[in-house]
C-alpha positions in Angstrom: -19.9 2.2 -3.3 -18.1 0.0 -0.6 -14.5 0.3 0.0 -11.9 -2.1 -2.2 -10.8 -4.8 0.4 -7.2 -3.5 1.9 -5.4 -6.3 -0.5 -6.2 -4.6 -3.9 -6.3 -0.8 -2.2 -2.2 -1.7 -1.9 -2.0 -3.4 -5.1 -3.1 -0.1 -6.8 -0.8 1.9 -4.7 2.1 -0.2 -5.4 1.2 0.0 -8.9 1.0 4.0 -9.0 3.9 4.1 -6.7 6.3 2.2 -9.5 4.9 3.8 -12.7 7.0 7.1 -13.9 6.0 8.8 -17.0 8.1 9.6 -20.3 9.1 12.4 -22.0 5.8 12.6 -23.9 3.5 11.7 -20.4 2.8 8.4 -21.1 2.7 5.6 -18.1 5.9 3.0 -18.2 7.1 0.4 -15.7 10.5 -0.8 -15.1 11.2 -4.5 -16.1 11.8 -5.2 -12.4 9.0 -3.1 -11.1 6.3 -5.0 -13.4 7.9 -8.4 -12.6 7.6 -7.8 -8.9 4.0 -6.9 -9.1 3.6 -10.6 -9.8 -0.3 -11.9 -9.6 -1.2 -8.0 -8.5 -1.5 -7.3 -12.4 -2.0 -8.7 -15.7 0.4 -8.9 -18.2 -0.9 -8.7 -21.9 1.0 -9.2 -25.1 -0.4 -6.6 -27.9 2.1 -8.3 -30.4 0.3 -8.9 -33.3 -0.2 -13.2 -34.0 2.8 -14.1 -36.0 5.6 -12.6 -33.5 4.5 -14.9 -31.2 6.5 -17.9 -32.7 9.1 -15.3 -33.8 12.9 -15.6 -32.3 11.6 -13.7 -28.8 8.9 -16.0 -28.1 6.1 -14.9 -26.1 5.8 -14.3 -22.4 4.1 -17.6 -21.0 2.4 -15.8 -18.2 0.8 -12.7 -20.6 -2.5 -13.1 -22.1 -2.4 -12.1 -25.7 -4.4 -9.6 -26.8 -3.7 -7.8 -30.3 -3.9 -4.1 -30.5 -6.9 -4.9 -32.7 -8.4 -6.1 -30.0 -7.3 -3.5 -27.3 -10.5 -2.0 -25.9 -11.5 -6.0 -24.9 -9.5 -4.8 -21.6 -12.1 -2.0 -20.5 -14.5 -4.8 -19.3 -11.6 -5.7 -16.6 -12.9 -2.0 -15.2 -10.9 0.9 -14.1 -9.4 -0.6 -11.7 -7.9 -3.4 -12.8 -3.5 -3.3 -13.0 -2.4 -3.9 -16.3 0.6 -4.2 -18.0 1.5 -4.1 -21.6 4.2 -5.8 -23.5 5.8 -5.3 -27.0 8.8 -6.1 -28.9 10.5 -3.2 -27.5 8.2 -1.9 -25.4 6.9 0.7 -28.4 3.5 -0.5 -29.6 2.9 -0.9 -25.6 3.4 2.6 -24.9 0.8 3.7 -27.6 -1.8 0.7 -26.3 -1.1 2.1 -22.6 -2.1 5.9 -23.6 -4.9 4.7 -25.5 -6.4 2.8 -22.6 -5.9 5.7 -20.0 -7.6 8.4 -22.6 -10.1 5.3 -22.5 -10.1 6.1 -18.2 -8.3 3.1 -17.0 -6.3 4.2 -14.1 -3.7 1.8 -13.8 -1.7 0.8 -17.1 1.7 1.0 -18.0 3.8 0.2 -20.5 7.2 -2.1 -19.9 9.8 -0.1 -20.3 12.3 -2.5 -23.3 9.1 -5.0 -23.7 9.7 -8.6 -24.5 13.3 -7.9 -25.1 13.8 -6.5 -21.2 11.5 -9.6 -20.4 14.4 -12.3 -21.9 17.2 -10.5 -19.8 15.6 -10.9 -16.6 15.7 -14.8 -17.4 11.9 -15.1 -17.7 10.5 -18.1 -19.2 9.2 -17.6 -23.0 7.5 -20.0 -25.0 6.9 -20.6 -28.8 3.9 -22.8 -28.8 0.7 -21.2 -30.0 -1.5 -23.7 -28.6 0.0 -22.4 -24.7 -0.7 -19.0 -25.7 -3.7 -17.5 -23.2 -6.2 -15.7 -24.6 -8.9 -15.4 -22.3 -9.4 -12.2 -20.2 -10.0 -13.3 -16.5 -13.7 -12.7 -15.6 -12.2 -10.5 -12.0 -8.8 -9.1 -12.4 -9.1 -8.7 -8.6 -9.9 -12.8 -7.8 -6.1 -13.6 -6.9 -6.1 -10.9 -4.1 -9.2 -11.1 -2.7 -9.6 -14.9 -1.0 -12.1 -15.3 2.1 -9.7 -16.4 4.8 -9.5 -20.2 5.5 -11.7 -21.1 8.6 -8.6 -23.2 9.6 -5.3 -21.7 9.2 -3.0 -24.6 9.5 -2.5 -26.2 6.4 -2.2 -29.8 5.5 -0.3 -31.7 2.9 -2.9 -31.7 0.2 -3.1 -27.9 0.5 0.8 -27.2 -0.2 0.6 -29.7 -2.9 -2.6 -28.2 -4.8 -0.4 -24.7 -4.0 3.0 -25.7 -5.7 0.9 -27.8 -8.3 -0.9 -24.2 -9.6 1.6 -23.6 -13.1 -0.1 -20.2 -13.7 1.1 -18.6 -10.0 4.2 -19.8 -10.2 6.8 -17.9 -11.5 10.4 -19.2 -13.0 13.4 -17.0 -13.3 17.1 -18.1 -14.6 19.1 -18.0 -11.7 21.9 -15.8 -13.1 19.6 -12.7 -14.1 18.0 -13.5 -10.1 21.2 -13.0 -8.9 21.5 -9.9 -11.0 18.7 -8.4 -11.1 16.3 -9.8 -8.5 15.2 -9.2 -5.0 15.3 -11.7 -1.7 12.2 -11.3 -0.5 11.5 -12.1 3.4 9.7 -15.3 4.2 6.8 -13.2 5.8 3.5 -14.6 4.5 1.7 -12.1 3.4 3.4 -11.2 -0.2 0.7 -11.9 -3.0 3.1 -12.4 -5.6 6.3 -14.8 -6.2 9.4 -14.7 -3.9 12.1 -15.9 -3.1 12.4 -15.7 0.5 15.1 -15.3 3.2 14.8 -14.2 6.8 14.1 -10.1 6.4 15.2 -10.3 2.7 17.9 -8.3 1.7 17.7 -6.1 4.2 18.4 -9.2 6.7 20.8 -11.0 4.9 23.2 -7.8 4.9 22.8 -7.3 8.6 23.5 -10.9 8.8 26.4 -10.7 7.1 27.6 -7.7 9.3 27.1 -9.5 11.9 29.1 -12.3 10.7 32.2 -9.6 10.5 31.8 -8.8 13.9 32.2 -12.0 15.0 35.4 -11.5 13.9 36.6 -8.6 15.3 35.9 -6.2 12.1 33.0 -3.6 12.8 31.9 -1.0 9.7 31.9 2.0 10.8 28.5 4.0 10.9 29.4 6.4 8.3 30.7 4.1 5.6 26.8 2.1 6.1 25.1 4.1 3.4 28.0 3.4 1.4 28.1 -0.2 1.8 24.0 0.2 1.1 25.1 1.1 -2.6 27.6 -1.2 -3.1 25.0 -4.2 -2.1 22.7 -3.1 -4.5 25.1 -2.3 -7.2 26.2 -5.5 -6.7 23.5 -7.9 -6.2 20.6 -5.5 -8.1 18.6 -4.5 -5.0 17.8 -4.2 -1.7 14.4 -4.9 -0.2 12.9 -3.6 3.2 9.7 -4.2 3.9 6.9 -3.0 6.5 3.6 -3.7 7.2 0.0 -1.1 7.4 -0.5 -1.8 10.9 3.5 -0.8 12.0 3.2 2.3 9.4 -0.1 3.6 10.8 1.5 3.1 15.0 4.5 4.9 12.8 2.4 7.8 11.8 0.2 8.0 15.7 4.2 8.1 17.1 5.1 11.4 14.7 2.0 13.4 15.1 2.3 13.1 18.8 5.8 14.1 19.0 5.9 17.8 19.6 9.4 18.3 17.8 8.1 17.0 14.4 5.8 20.3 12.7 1.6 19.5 11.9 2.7 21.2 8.6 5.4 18.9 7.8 3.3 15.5 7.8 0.4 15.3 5.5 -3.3 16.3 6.8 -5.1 13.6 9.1 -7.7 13.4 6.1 -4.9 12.4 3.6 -5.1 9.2 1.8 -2.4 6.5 2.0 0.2 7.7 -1.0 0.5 11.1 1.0 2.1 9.1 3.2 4.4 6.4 0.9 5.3 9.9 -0.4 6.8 10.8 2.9 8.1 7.9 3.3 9.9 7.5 -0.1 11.2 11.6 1.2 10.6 13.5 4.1 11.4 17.4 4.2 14.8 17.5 5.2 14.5 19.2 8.5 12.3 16.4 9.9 14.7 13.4 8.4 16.4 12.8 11.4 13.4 12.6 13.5 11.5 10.1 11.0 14.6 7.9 11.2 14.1 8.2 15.2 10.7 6.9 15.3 11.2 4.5 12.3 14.2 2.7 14.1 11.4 1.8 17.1 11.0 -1.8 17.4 7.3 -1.4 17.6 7.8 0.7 14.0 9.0 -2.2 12.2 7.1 -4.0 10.4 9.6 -6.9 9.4 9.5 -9.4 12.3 12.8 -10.9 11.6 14.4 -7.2 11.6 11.9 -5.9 14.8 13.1 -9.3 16.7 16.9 -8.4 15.7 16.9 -5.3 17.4 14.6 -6.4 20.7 16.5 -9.6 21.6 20.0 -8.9 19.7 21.2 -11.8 22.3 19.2 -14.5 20.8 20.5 -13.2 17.3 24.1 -12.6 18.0 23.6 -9.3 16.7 25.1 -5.9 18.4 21.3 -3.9 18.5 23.7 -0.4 17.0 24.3 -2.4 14.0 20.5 -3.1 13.4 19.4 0.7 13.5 22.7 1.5 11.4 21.6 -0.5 8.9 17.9 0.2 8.6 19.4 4.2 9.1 21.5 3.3 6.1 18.6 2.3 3.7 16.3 4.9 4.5 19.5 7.7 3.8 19.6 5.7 0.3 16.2 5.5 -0.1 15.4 8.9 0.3 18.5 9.9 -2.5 16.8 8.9 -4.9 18.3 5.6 -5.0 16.2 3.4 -7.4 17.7 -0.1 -6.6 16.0 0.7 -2.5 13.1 -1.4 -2.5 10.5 -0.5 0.6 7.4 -2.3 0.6 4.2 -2.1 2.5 2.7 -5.6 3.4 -1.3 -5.5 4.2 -2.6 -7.7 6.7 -1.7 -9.4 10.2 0.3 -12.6 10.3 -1.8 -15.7 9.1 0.7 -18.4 8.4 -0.7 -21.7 8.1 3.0 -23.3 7.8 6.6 -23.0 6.6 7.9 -24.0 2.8 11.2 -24.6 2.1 11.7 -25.0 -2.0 14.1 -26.4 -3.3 15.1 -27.5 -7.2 16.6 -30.8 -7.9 19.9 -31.6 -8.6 22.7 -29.2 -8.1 21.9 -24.9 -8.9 23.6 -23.5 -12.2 23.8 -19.8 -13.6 21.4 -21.4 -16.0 19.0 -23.4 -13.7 15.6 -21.6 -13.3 14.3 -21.3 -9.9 10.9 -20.9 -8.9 9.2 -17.8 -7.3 6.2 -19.0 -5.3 3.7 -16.9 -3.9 3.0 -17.2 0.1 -0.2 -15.6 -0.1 -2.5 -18.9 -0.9 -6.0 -19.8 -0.5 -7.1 -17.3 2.0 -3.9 -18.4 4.2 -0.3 -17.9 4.1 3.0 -20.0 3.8 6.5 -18.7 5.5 8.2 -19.4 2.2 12.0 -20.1 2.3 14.6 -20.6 -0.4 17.6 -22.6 1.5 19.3 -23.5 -2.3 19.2 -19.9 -3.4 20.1 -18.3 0.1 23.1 -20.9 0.4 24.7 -19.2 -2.9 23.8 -15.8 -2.0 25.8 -16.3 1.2 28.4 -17.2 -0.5 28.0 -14.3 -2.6 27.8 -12.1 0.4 31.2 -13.7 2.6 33.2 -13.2 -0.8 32.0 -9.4 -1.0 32.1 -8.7 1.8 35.5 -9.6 2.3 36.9 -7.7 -0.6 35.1 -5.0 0.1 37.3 -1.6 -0.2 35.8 -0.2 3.2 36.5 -3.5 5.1 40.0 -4.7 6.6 41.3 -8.0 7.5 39.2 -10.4 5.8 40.3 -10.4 2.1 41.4 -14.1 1.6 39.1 -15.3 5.0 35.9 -16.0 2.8 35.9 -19.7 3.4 36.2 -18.6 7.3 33.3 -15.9 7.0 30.9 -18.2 5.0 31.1 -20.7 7.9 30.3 -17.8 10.2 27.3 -16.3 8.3 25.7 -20.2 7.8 25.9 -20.5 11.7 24.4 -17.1 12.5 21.7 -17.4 10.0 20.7 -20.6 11.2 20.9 -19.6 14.9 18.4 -16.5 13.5 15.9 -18.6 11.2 15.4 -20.7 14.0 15.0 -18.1 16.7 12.4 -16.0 14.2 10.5 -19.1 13.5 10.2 -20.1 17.2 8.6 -16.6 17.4 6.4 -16.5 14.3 6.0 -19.8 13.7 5.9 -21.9 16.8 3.8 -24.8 16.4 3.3 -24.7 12.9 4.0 -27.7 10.2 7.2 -27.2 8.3 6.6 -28.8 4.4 9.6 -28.8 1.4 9.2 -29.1 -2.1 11.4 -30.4 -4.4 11.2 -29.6 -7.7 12.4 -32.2 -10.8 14.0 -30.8 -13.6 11.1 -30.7 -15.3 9.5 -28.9 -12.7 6.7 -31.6 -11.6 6.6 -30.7 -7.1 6.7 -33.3 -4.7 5.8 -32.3 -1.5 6.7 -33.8 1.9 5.7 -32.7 5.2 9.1 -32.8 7.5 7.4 -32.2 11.4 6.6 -29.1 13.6 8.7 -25.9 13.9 
């Protein structure tokens, strides 16, 4: 039996990676975990007909399928990501044991079900003739695209893209701002982002950054610190990577001679031996895996890796990069729940760069939309200026009434202006490098979310 194709062997990892098990052993997801798996899995409502018009509504991107009906999902084969939905996440957990006695491999149940779903300000509907019903004939199909034979893509391409209801995901801004994660605007994500140069990762450096333009430096031991307070405050913090920096990652450990053969997994080992050291190595080797994962040629974020080899072009002191990527890994590897690090599969493709926007002016109640860069055997730099331009905000005003940081409490005005500069001066500088060349297209979204499309020149 051939090899899955590398898109859907990190699809299942991701999945394994973010299910845990319950008391009684059976396979749950967080709310946040399932959500970000985005078009990597299906999500199934095993509600029985009647709740769907009930007072929760029904998840508009879930297929129905009625505990009756359960075994229907065994044709999607053993591989296929699913997961289940209930009122409260009960009846779920009992469908998602059944199907793994039944042998599928990757199931879960939501953890607080259609309940959960609401308070991440996911859109529910109440009208049964929406309701999907149909299993897909290859669970597989939205990962696995033949690559275009010409990259660049043209108007009618990022219009058929935005125009495609069922990969498009909305979320309430407020429970975004809560519980969500900025994405980078790297194009290889398969599922819905919202995107910002690096993600979180990059918009906290930024925001350093921003201090130190004024004087006020965080010192390296309050970083993991102010690592916590970001994500208690703004729900995460995402980092991501990519296979091929991982893999020059784990060819730089095993030839360093301080690093033990016995701490790092066997050469024959598949790939979660390694997440597993990555989500923890022993602690007597921590300091040297934060060595080699600090190496410009071990990151797989280009945003970050171009940060920390031309800090001049990004107006960034190259100490503060490493502290920070030190910082999350510290986190990470506490157990911290709210560190995201993700593994992107793939080279760089991008075809162009989308900026989305929504009309009108952004609410706590306005629903934004998460759009997948992966597309059509190509890839979009996808970036979010609306949603970044609050979170900015957001970041100046913590920033500067943050308990471990002096003389900028009443200065947020003044360190906005700072941060919109810098981040500017470093979108453009990563695009020049990633992106050189390429069409730059923005969507505008109306209120009620019909996508008009212009294309706005070259980067």
């Amino acid at each position: 039996m051939s090899e899955a194709p590398l898109a859907v062997r990190l699809a299942r990892l991701d999945f394994r990676t973010a299910v845990r098990r319950d008391s009684a052993g059976h396979p749950t997801i967080s709310p946040e975990a399932a959500v970000d798996q985005g078009a990597r899995v299906l999500f199934v409502d095993v509600r029985d007909e009647h709740e769907l018009t009930g007072p929760l509504g029904y998840p508009t991107s879930a297929i129905h399928v009625p505990l009756g009906r359960l075994m229907e999902l065994l044709r999607l084969g053993h591989g296929a990501r699913i997961v289940l939905l209930s009122g409260q996440g009960d009846r779920a957990v009992v469908a998602a044991r059944l199907l793994e006695l039944a042998g599928m491999k990757y199931v879960a149940a939501m953890t607080g079900g259609i309940h959960a779903w609401r308070d991440l300000g996911l859109p529910v509907s109440y009208d049964l003739d929406e309701v999907r019903r149909e299993l897909p004939e290859d669970a597989d199909a939205p990962l696995v695209v033949p690559p275009r034979a010409e990259p660049r893509f043209v108007l009618d391409d990022v219009v058929r893209h935005v125009s495609e209801t069922d990969r498009i995901r909305w979320v309430k801004l407020a429970a975004f701002l809560v519980h969500g994660r900025t994405a980078c605007v790297d194009g290889r994500d398969s599922q819905g982002v919202v995107g910002a140069p690096g993600g979180d990762a990059g918009e906290l450096l930024l925001g350093l950054a921003a201090l130190e333009k004024h004087g006020v430096v965080v010192p390296d031991t309050c970083m993991a610190q102010l690592i916590i307070g970001w994500a208690d405050a703004f729900g995460r913090i995402y980092l991501h990577s990519d296979v091929s920096a991982l893999n020059r990652l784990i060819m730089s450990m095993r030839a360093d001679p301080r690093i033990p053969a016995s701490a790092l997994p066997d050469p024959t080992a598949p790939a979660p031996a390694w997440r597993a050291l990555m989500a923890g190595p022993p602690e007597a080797i921590r300091g040297l895996v934060l060595e080699h994962l600090t190496q410009p040629d071990h990151i797989g974020c280009g945003h970050l890796k171009f940060n920390l080899k031309e800090p001049e072009a990004y107006g960034v002191r190259p100490g503060l990069v490493i502290s920070v990527l030190s910082a999350f890994f510290h986190v990470l590897w506490s157990g911290a729940p709210e560190c995201e690090f993700v593994v992107l599969g793939g080279g760089h493709a991008e075809g162009g760069v989308l900026l989305v926007k929504v009309e009108g002016e952004l609410y706590p109640y306005s629903r934004v939309p998460l759009i997948p860069p992966s597309l059509h055997g190509g890839q979009l730099f996808v970036h979010h200026p609306q949603v970044t331009a609050l979170q900015r905000w957001e970041t100046a005003h913590w920033l500067a009434h943050h308990d471990d940081i002096d003389g900028m409490e009443g200065r947020e005005v003044e360190l906005l202006e700072t941060i919109k500069a810098l981040g500017a001066q470093q979108m453009n500088a990563t695009l020049g490098r990633l992106a050189k060349g390429l069409p730059i297209f923005e969507v505008t979204f109306s209120r009620k979310r019909a996508p008009t499309v212009v294309e706005l020149g070259v980067v």
